[in-house]
N, C-alpha and C positions, 0 to 999 in steps of 0.2 A: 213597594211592591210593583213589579210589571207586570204588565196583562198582555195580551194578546188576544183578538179576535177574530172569527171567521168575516167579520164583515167589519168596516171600515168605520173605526171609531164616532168619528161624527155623525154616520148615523146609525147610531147606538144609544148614545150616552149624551147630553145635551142640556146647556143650562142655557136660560130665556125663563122661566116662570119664578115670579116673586117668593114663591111658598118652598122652595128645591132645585134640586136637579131631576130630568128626568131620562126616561130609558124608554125607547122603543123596541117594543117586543115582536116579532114575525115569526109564526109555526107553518109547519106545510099542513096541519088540521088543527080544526075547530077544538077539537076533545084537550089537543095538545093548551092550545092559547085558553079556554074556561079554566084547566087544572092552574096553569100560570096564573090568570089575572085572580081565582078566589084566592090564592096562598098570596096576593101582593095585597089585595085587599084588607086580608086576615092580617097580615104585618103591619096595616099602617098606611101603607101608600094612596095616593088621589088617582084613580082613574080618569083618565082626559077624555083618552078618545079608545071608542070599545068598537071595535070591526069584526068581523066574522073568524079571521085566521091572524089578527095582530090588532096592536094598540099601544100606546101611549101612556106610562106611569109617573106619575110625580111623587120622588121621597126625598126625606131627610137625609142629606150624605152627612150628618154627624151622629147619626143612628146607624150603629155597627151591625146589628140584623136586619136593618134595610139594605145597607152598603151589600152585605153576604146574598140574601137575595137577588138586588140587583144583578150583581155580576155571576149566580149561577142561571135566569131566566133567560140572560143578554149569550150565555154562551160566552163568557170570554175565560181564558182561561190562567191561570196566575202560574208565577214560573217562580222560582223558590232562589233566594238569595244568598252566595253563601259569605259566612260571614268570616272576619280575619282569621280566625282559631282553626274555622276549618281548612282554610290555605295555609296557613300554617302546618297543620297535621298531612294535606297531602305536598308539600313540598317536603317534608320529611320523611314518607315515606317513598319518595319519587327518588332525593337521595341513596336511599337502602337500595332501590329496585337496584339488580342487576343490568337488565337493560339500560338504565340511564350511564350514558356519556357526557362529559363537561367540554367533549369539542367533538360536534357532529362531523359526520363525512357529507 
C-alpha cells in the first residue's frame, strides 16, 4: 500500500519505543486532538505525551485496527493499487478505443 501525507513522514510516524511504533498527532483545536486521543486510547494505544492541540501515540503495527486508526488520525492518505487483471482489461479496452493509434504523430 502507498501513503501519502500532508506533512512529512518522519514526523508522522516513528519507531524508537520498545512496546511499537508510534505517530504524532497535531490538530489546529483542542476538541479535534480529545476526540482523537479517546478513540486511540479506546483502540489500544499508549499515550506518551498529551498537549493541548497534539501528542504522541504508541501501537501495535501488527494490530490491523490500530494500523487503520493510526493512518486515518495521521491524515495520510492511501492510494489504491491496481493489480495485473486490471491492466490487463484497460490495455484491452485502450485497443478497442478508436482514438488509439499504434504509431503516434
Amino acid at each position: 500500500m502507498e501513503t501519502r501525507s500532508s506533512q512529512a513522514d518522519s514526523e508522522t510516524f516513528f519507531d524508537g519505543y520498545v512496546s511499537g511504533l508510534g505517530v504524532y498527532v497535531e490538530y489546529a483545536t483542542a476538541k479535534k486532538w480529545n476526540y482523537a486521543r479517546r478513540a486511540m486510547q479506546a483502540a489500544g494505544f499508549t499515550i506518551r505525551q498529551d498537549a493541548e492541540r497534539e501528542g504522541i501515540a504508541v501501537f501495535d503495527p501488527t494490530n490491523k485496527t490500530q494500523v487503520k486508526l493510526a493512518l486515518r488520525v495521521a491524515r495520510v492518505k492511501t492510494r489504491r493499487q491496481v493489480t495485473p487483471a486490471q491492466l490487463a482489461v484497460l490495455a484491452a479496452a485502450r485497443q478497442k478505443s478508436p482514438l488509439f493509434t499504434s504509431n503516434p504523430v
